[in-house]
Every structure is written in C-alpha cells, then in structure tokens.
N, C-alpha and C positions, 0 to 999 in steps of 0.2 A: 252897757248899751242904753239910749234911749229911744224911745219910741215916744213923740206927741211931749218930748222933754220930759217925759215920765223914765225913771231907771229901772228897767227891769235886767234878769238874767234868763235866760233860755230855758230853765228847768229851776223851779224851785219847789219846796216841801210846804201845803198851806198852814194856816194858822191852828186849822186840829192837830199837827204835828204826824200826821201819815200818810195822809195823800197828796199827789203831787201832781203840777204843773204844769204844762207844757203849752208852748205854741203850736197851733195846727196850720205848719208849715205849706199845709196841701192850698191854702187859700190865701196866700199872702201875693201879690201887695194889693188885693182887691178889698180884704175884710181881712182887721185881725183877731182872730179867733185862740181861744184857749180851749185846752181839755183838760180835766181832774182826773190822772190817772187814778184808781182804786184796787185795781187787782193785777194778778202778775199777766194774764192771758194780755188784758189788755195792752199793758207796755210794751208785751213782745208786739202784738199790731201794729201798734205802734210804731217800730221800730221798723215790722216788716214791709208796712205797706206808707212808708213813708211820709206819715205826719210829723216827724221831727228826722232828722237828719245828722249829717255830718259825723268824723268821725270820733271828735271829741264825747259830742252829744250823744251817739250812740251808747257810748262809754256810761257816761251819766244818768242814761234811761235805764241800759243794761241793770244797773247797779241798784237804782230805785225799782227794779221789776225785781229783784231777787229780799228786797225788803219789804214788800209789799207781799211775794209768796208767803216770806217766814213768819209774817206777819197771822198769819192764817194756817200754818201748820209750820214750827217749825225744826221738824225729826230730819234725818238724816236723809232720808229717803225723798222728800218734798226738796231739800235743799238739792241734791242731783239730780233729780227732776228737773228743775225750774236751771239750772244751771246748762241744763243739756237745750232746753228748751230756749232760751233765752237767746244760748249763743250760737242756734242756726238759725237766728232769723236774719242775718246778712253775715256772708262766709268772709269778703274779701276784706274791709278792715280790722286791722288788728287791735286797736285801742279796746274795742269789747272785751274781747278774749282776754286780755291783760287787766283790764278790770272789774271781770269775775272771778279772775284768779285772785286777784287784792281781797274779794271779797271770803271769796274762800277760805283763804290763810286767816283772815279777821273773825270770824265766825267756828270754822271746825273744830278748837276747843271747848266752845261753850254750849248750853241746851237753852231751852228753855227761853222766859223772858232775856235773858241774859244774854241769849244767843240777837236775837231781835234789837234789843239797843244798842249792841255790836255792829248791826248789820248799819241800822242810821247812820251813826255815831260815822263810821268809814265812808259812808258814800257820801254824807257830808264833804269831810276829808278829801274824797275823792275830787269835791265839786270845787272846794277853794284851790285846793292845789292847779287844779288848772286854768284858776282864774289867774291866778300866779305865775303860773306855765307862761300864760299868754301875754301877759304881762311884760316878762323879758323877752318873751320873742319879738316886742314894737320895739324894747330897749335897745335890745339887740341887732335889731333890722332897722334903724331910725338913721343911724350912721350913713346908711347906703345913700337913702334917700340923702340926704345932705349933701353927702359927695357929687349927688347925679344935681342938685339945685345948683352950687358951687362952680361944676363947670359950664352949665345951661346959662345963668347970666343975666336970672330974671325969666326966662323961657319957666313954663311948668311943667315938670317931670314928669315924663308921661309913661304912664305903668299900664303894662296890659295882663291881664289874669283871667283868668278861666274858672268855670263852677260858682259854687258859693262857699270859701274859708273863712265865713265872716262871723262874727257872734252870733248868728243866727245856727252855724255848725259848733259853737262849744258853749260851753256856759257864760264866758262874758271876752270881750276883745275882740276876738277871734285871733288866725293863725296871721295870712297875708293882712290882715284890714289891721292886723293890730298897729305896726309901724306906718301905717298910712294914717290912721284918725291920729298918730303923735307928731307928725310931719303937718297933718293939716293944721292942729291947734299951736303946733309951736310957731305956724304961721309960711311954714312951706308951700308955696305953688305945688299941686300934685292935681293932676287930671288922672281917673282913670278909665281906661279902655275895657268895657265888661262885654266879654264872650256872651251871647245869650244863652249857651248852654243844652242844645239841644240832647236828646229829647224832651229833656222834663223842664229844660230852662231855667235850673238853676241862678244861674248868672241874672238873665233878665227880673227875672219873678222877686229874686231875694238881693243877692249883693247890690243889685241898681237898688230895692226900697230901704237899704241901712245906708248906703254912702247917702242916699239922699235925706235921711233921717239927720246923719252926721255933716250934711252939707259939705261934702266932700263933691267935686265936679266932677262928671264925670257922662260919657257916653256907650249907650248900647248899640253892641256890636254882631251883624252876623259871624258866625263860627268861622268862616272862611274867610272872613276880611283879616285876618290878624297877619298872614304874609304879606299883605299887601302895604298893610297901614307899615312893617319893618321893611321894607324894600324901600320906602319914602320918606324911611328916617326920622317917622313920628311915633317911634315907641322907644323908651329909654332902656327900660329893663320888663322881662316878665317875672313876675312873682305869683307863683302857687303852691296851693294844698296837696296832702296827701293823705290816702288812705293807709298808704303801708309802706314802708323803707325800708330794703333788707340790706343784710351787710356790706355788699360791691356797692351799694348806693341807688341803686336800680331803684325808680321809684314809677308806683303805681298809685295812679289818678284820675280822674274822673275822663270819661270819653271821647279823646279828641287833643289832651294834653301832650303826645307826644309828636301831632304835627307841629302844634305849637312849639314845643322843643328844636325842633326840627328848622322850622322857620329862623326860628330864633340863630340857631347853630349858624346857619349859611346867611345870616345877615348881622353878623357881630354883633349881636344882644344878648346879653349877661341874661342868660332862667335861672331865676330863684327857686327854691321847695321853702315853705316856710312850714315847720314842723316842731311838734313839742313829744319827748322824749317817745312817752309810749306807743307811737307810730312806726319806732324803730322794730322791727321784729328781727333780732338774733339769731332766729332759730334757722333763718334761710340766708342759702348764700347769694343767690341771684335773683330778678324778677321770675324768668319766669315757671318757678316752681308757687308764684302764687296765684289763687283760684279766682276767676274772674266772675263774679257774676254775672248770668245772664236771666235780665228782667222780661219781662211782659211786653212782647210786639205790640201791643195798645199804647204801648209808650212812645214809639214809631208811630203807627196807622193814625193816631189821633192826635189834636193838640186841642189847648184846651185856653177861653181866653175871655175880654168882656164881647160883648156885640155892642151894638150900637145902642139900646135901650138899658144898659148900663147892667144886664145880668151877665156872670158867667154861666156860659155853655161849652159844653167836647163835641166838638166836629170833627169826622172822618178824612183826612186827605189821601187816604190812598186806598185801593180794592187787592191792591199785592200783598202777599206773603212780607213780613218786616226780621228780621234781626235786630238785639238788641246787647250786643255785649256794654255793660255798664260803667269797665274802666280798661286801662290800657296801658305799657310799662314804658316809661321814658329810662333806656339807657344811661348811666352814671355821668357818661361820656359825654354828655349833652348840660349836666346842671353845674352852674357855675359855683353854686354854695349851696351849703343848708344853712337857713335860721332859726337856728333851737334859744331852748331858755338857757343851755349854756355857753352858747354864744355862736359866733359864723364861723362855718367850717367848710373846708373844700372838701373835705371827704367824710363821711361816716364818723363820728368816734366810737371807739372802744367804750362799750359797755362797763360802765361803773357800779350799778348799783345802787346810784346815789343822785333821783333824778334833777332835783336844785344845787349840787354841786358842784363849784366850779371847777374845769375839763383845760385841758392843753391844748393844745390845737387851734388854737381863737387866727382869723386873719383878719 
C-alpha cells in the first residue's frame, strides 16, 4: 500500500527490532497518525478500543502483543496469561484466535531467549504470509472483474462493498481492494460504491482514503442507498469481507452486510466474500453459533467528524438509549462465491491444512 506514494504495511516491527507499528486508525483520513506498540497491555488496547482493526490485522497485532509480553517475561505462566488476555479483546473474529494458536505451537517447546526469537521469528511469518494470502486473493478475484469489464463494453464495473477489507484491515493488499487495485493498474474501468459504514464509518473514514490514495474512482454512499443504486442496475457485483466463515458458508460481517446480501439476492447481483484461509473456522457448522459483539452505544449516540474550522470533534445526535450489535450473519444461500488464496469457490472448501495449497473446487 501507499500512502503520499510512500509504501507502507499496516503493522511493522521498527528499526530496534521490538517494538512495533501501527496506524492509529481512530483518526484517519483526517491525520495520519502512527503508534509504537511497546508492551503487551497496550496491543491488547489496541486491538480493543480500535485503533487498528480488521480481521487480518487483528491477527497480526494479536501476535506482536504476545511477543512483546514474552519479551518481558517469558515462563509459561505470562505466555497463558497474555494469550488469554489477548484473545478476549474482540470475541467475534476468528483470525486472532488462529493466530495465537500459530503462535503457541511455535513457542511452547522453547524457554527462554529462545523462546522469544521464536515468538518474532513466526509473527513475522505470520505477517508475510498474508501479505501473500492477499496477494492471490486479487489474482484470484481479478478474473471476475474482467468478465464484468468484457460484458459492460467500456461501461466501468461498478462494485459495491461494505466496511473497510482494504490494507488498512491486513498487512498489505487487502481482501476486496486486493482484485480492485489489480483491475485498476491493469487498466480496468472500476468505480466503486463505498458504504459509509455506519456506526463507526469504516467505509467512509478508511476504504474511501486508500481507493483514493490508489486512485481508484469511486463514491461514498449512505448505508441505505445500496438497494436502491441495484434496482437501477448500477451496481455490477458486491464484493466483501469477513470476519468469520463457518463451514455451511454462513458468513459473518460487519453490520449491515446481510441487507446488502439481501438486496443483492432480489436484484440479480452476484455478493462476493472475499476471504483468506484463516477466517475459515471449522470448528462451527452454522452462523449462528457465532458470538456477535456488542460495542458501546457511544458508537450509535455519537458521530464523530471535521467542523468547519478544520478540527475533529464527537457530537451527540441522539438523547435515546442506542444498540449496538457490531456484525451480522449473511446466510450461505445469498453468496455467490468465495475468494480465497486458493482460488474461487461456491462453497466452503474442505480444510486442508495446507493454507497456500492449491484446492479443487476452483470455478
């Protein structure tokens, strides 16, 4: 990703070789802001009260927080600590969870220093591989877009997506933006339709400032317009993220994605998931046996934005009681594909073991 044609990645480890990185996603696209993670509490903050995001990046935080603990004690005792700790700071995606266990298995033979450069050494690992992930998910999702250029005729493909699955949610690419910056640079017409995202406005705040970094066209949309814009035959396909895929396919994502499904369904537009392996969780057969979290009605009551004298301020819009559940499960039945790293699938695959592998099932 670039930002100001500068190549950064969403999380990196600085030049002392142990503290790390991050954008402070809280204030984007007004100021780009960085933090030096240094110790394990922080990351989990991090994590918890959403300065960095998404579910890749979760993954990647997760992982540098449990390096950062062992860093500073690392007995067996601190490492299940920090592991317990870590991984209830957001319950519903599962990419964490999967990537403390990595971490675990990497680690619980060793003590000592030994234990500690083990712990780098994998979340490294951890960070290229899904720079890699993502990488085949444009390869792999780059096809569609062509097809949708090919029968359009010139027309620009017009994609409508929801939240932020952009490089700013993983270490570099992203999940959806990945086949959309390979379409734009290969010189595809692509417009796209960005959900603002309420309440935290993902969409607006973040995926509008990287398409526009990547000069990719595109407009911000309220949450409710997205039936509207497919009833008038100006949206080609939807393409989104997830936080968690179980096995029927059932997919759970950010709040509001399964009207969009919905929409989509009843007005013949192919919904994409665009997703890299360990979003898959095996262990469930349905959605909804997954735990939804429910954030902080401030997230609702207030919104938060510039004024006219060019500060950000949070202003109150409502005096009522809020709800906030923070994702919602689109039925199987509703998604036309998935796009993994190993390739497009209409259904789930079978668990391999072997997440860059290539899989059967390809259409």
């Amino acid at each position: 990703m670039k930002i100001n044609g500068k190549h950064y990645r969403s999380i990196e480890v600085l030049e002392n070789g142990w503290s790390v990185r991050i954008f402070d996603q809280r204030k984007l696209p007004w100021e780009l802001a960085f933090v030096e993670l240094t110790h394990r509490d922080q990351a989990a903050r991090a994590i918890r009260e959403m300065w960095t995001r998404g579910a890749p990046l979760l993954a990647a935080t997760g992982v540098y927080g449990l390096c950062l603990a062992l860093r500073e004690d690392a007995s067996d005792g601190n490492l299940k600590k920090s592991y317990d700790l870590l991984l209830a700071t957001r319950p519903t995606a599962v990419n964490l969870r999967w990537a403390l266990d990595e971490m675990i298995a990497a680690v619980k033979p060793l003590q000592g220093d030994e234990r500690v450069k083990a712990a780098y050494r994998r979340a490294q690992e951890i960070c290229d591989e899904d720079v890699e992930i993502n990488r085949r998910i444009g390869l792999n999702g780059l096809p569609l877009l062509r097809e949708h250029a090919k029968k359009n005729q010139g027309r620009p493909v017009n994609i409508l997506t929801h939240c932020n699955a952009g490089w700013l949610a993983t270490v570099d690419y992203g999940t959806v933006t990945s086949p959309i910056y390979m379409a734009h640079d290969e010189g595809i017409r692509v417009h796209v339709w960005v959900d603002e995202t309420r309440p935290r406005n993902q969409g607006a705040s973040l995926t509008a400032f990287e398409l526009a970094q990547h000069g990719v066209p595109h407009t911000v949309i309220a949450d409710n317009a997205g039936g509207h814009l497919m009833q008038r035959g100006e949206v080609d396909l939807c393409i989104v993220g997830t936080d968690r895929v179980v096995r029927n396919g059932d997919v759970c994502n950010k709040i509001g994605t399964y009207l969009k499904a919905l929409a989509a369904y009843d007005n013949n537009v192919p919904f994409y998931v665009a997703l890299p392996y360990p979003t898959i969780d095996y262990t469930l057969e349905s959605g909804e046996k997954i735990p939804i979290e429910e954030r902080s009605a401030e997230e609702v009551t207030h919104i938060e934005g510039q004024n006219q004298d060019g500060k950000i301020e949070k202003i109150k819009i409502t005096q009522s009681p809020a709800a906030n559940p923070a994702f919602d499960i689109t039925p199987a039945r509703y998604v036309a594909g998935y796009i993994t790293e190993r390739g497009l699938f209409k259904r789930i695959p079978e668990s391999t073991g072997q997440p860059l592998k290539a899989a059967s099932g390809m259409v």
